[in-house]
C-alpha positions in Angstrom: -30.9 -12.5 11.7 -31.6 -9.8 14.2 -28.8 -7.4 16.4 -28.6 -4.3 17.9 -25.5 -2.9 17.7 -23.6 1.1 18.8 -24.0 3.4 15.6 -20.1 4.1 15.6 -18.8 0.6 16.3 -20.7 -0.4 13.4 -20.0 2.1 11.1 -16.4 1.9 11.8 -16.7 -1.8 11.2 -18.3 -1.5 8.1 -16.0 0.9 5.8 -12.8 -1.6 6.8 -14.3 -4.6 4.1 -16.1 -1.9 2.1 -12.6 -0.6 0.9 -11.9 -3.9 -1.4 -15.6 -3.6 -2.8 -16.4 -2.6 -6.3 -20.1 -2.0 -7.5 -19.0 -3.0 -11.5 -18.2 -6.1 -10.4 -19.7 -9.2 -12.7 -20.6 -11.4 -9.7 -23.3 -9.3 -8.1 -22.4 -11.0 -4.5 -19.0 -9.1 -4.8 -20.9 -5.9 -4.2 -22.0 -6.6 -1.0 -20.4 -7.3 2.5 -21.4 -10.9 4.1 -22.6 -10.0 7.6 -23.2 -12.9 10.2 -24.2 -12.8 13.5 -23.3 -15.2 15.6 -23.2 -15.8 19.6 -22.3 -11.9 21.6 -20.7 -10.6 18.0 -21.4 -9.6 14.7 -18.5 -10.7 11.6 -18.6 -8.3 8.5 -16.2 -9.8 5.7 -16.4 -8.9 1.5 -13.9 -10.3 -0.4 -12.7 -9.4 -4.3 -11.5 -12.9 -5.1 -8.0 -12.3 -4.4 -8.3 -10.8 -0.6 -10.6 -11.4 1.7 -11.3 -8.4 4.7 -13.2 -9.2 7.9 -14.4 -7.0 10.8 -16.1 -8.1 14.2 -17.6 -5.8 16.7 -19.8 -6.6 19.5 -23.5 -7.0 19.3 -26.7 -7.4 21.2 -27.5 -11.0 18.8 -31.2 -11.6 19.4 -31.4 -13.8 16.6 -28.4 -15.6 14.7 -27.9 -15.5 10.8 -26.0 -14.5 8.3 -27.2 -12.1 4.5 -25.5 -10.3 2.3 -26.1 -6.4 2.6 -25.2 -3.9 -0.4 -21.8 -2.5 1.1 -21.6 0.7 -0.2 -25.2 1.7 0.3 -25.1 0.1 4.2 -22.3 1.8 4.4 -23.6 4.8 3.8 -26.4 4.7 6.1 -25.1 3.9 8.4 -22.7 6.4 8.6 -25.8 9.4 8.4 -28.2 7.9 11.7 -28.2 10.5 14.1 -28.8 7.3 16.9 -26.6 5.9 19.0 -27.9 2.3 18.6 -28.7 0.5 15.5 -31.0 -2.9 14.9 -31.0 -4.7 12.2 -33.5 -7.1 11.1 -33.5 -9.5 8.0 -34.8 -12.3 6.3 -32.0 -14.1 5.5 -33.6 -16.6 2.6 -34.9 -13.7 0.7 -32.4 -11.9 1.4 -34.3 -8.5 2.7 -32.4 -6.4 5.7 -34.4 -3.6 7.3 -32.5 -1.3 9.6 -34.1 0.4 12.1 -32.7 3.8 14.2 -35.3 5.3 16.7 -38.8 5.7 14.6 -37.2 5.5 12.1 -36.3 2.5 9.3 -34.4 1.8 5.9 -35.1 -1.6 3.7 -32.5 -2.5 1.7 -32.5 -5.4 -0.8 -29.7 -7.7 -0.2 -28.8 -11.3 -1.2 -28.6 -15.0 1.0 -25.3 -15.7 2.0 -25.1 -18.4 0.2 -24.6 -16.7 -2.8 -21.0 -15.3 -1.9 -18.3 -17.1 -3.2 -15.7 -18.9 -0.9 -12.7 -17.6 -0.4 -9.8 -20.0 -0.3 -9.0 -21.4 3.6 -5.6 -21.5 4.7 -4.5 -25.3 4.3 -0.9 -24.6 6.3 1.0 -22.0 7.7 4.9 -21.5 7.5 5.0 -19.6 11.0 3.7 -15.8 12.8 5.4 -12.9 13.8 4.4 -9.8 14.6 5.1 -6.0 13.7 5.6 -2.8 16.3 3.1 0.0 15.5 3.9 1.7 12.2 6.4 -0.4 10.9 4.1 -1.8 8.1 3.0 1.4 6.9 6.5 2.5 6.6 7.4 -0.6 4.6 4.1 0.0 2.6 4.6 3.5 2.1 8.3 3.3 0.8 7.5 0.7 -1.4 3.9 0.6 -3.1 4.8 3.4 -5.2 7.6 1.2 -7.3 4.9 -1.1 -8.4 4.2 -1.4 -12.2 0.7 -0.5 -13.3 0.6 -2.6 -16.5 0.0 -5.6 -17.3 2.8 -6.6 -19.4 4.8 -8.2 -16.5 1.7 -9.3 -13.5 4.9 -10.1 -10.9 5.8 -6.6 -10.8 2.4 -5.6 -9.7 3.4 -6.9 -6.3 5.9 -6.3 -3.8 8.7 -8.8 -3.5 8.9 -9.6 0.4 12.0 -11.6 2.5 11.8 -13.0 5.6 14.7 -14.2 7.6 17.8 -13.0 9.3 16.0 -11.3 12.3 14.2 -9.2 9.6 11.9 -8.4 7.0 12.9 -6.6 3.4 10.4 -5.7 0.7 11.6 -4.7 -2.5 9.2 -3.1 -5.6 10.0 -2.3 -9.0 8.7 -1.6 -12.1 11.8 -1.6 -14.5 12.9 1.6 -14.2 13.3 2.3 -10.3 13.2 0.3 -7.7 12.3 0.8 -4.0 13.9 -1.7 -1.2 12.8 -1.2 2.7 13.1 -3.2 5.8 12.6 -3.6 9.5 14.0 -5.7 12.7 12.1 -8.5 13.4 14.3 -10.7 15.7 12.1 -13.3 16.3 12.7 -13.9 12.7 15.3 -16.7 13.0 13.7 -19.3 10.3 15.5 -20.2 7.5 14.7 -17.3 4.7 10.9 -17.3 3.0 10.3 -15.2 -0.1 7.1 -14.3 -1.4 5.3 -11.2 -3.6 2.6 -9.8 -2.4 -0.3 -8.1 -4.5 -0.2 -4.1 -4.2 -3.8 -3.1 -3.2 -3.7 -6.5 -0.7 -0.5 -4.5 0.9 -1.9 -1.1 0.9 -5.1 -2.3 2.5 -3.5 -4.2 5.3 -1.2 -1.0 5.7 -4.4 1.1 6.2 -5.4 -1.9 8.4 -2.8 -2.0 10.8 -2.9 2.3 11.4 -0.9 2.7 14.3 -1.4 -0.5 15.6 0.4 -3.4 15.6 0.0 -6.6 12.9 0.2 -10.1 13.3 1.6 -11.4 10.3 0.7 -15.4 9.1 2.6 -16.9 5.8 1.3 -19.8 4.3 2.0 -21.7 0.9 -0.3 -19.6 -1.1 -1.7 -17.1 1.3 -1.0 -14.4 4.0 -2.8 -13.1 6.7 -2.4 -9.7 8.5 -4.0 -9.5 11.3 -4.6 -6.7 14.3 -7.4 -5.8 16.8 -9.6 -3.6 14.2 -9.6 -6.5 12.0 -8.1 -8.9 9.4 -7.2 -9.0 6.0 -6.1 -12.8 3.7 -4.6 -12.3 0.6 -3.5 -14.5 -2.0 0.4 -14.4 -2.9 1.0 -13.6 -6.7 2.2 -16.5 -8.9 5.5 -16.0 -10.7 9.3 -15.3 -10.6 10.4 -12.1 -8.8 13.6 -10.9 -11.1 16.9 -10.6 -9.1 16.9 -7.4 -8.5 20.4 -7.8 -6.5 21.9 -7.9 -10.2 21.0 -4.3 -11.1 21.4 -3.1 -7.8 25.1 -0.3 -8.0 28.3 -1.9 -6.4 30.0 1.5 -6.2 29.6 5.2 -7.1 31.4 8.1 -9.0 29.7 10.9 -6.7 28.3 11.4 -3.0 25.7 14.6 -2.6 24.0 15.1 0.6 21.1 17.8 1.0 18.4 19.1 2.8 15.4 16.5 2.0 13.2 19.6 2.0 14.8 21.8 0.3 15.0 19.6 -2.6 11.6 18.2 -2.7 10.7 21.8 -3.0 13.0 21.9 -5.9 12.3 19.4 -7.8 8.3 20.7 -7.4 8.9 23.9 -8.8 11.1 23.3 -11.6 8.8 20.2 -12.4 5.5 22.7 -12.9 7.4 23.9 -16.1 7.4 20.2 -17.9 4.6 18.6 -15.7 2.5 18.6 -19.1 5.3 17.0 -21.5 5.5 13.2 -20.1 8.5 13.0 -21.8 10.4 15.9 -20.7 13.1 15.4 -18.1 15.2 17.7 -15.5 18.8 18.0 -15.6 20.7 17.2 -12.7 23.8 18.6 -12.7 26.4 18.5 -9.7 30.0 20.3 -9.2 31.9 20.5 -5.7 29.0 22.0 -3.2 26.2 22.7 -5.8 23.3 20.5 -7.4 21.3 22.5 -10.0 18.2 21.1 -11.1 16.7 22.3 -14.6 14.6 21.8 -16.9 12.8 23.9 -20.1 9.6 23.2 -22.5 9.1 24.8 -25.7 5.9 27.6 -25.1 6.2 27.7 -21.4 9.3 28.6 -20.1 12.7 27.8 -18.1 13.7 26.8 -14.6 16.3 26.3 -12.3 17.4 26.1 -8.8 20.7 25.7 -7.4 21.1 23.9 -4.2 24.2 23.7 -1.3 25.0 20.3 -0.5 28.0 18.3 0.5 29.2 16.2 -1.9 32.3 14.0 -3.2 33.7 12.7 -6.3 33.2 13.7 -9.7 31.2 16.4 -11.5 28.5 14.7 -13.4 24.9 16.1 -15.3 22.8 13.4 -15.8 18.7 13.7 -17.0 15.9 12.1 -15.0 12.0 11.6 -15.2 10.9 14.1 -13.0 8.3 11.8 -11.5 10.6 8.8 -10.6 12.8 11.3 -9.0 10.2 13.2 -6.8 8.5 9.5 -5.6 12.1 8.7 -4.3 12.3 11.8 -2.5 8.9 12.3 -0.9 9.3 8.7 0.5 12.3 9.9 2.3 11.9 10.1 6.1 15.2 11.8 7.2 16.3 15.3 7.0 19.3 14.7 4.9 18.9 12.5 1.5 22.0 11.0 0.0 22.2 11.5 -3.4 24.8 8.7 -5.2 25.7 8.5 -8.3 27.4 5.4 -10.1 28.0 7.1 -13.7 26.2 8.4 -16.8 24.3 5.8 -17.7 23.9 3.9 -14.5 21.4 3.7 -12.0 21.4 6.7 -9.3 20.6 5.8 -5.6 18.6 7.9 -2.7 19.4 6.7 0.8 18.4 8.2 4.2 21.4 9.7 5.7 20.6 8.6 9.0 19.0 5.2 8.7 19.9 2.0 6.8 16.3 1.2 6.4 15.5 2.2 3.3 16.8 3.7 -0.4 15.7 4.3 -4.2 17.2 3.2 -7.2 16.0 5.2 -10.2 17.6 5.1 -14.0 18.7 8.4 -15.2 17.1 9.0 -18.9 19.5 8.1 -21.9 21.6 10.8 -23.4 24.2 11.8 -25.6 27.5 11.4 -24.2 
């Protein structure tokens, strides 16, 4: 294989499949990014097993073939030539790749392409549509953070994601909150498809897409995002999504609405007091035009802040993890976050005050009553 390709195209290329790579992984293919060159471009892919990432960027192909190159080391070097144009030279059976930049050169020892494993092709596909810029950051943003990090319960490692109805809803949970977001998509007039996608196969087609817009493909057992910089397959998680509609409130006791800033900030300051105690909570506590948030640790100190909001119903002071609550409010993308409240011990709900798009569920901490 031999191509000559613009330093920045390249190096752009390469850290878009590099993201998914890890160097500890037991297959020593998996380390390394398949490049092939084929015809006027040049097709970077690396793939974990469960995703697969690919790149193309244009190329000056003088000779076609395909080896697989260390990614984060290529990566790196690339990144660090001063030149504007890059050749690369290698011998794909042994698996040797020599990069040249002016007088200069780097030999790096690589592997033959047959040693990467296949990813899985896409038998069928259940239709395409596609996203406006930003909308699947949003959705990823608002949602990734719900995920559970354990084992324990795999499904919950994923977000939950319906299509149908002129839209598209993801939902995310990890048992004790639970994050629900969703976009127009009109073109989405298909009878409804429900699927859970993997959390880091999200967040890197998020990152993907930028501020560009995705095309998104749903097959049986995979999906595709695709956009101009490049494409990412995943595999959709095995298992039963719980109903989350069941836990989700059918009323509330009390409305608050405040200044989304202002109590982020809040919740920040009175959360350095407990931030080292895991199991410490702060106390919400709300009375006509007033939320106080507090909270107190044995050997450090006391805090509280008293905010103005506007608010209905009844006077309620409930506990909360202070991290559950501050993830619900720095996902908020509105001035004003509602603040509902469905009883002692029932789950609590943060809402955008002007948008539908999106709210939090998060269960307050069990207490005396």
């Amino acid at each position: 294989m031999r191509f000559v390709a613009e330093q920045p195209i390249l190096a752009r290329a390469i850290q878009i499949p590099s993201r998914i790579v890890s160097p500890q992984n037991t297959l020593p293919a998996l380390a390394g990014v398949l490049v092939e060159a084929r015809g006027g471009e040049v097709r970077i892919s690396a793939t974990d097993l469960t995703s697969l990432i690919e790149t193309r960027l244009p190329a000056n192909v003088e000779a076609e073939g395909s080896v697989i190159i260390p990614a984060q080391t290529f990566s790196d070097l690339i990144q660090r030539i001063p030149t504007a144009d890059v050749r690369v030279d290698s011998d794909d059976q042994r698996g040797q790749v020599v990069v040249h930049y002016g007088r200069n050169r780097a030999t790096l020892q690589g592997m033959a392409a047959r040693d990467m494993p296949t990813f899985p092709a896409q038998e069928s596909t259940q239709g395409d549509f596609t996203l406006e810029p930003g909308v699947l950051p949003r959705l990823a943003r608002q949602t990734l953070f719900a995920c559970a990090r354990d084992e324990s319960r795999p499904i919950l490692k994923g977000v939950h994601i319906a299509l149908g109805e002129g839209k598209i809803v993801m939902v995310s949970t990890d048992g004790t909150r639970l994050s629900q977001a969703w976009a127009p998509v009109p073109d989405l007039r298909s009878d409804p498809v429900n699927f859970v996608v993997a959390a880091k196969g999200l967040q890197e087609a998020a990152r993907l897409s930028g501020s560009e817009g995705v095309t998104i493909t749903v097959g049986p057992k995979q999906i595709r995002f695709s956009t101009e910089a490049g494409a990412i397959t995943t595999l959709l998680l095995e298992g039963r999504f719980p109903d989350y509609q069941r836990v989700l409130p059918d009323g509330f006791v009390a409305e608050l609405t405040v200044d989304t800033g202002k109590f982020r900030g809040a919740i920040e300051r009175v959360n350095l007091i407990i931030h080292r105690d895991h199991a410490a909570a702060i106390r919400v506590k709300h009375q006509p035009g007033t939320m106080e948030l507090s909270s107190e640790a044995m050997d450090v100190g006391q805090a509280y802040e008293m905010l103005d909001v506007m608010s209905t119903g009844e006077d309620l002071e409930l506990s909360f993890n202070p991290s559950l609550l501050l993830d619900g409010v720095k996902s908020m993308e509105s001035d004003e976050t509602v603040f509902e409240f469905s009883g002692l011990q029932s789950p609590a709900r943060l809402r955008e005050k002007d948008s539908s798009h999106y709210f939090h569920i998060v269960l307050p901490l069990r207490q005396l009553v």
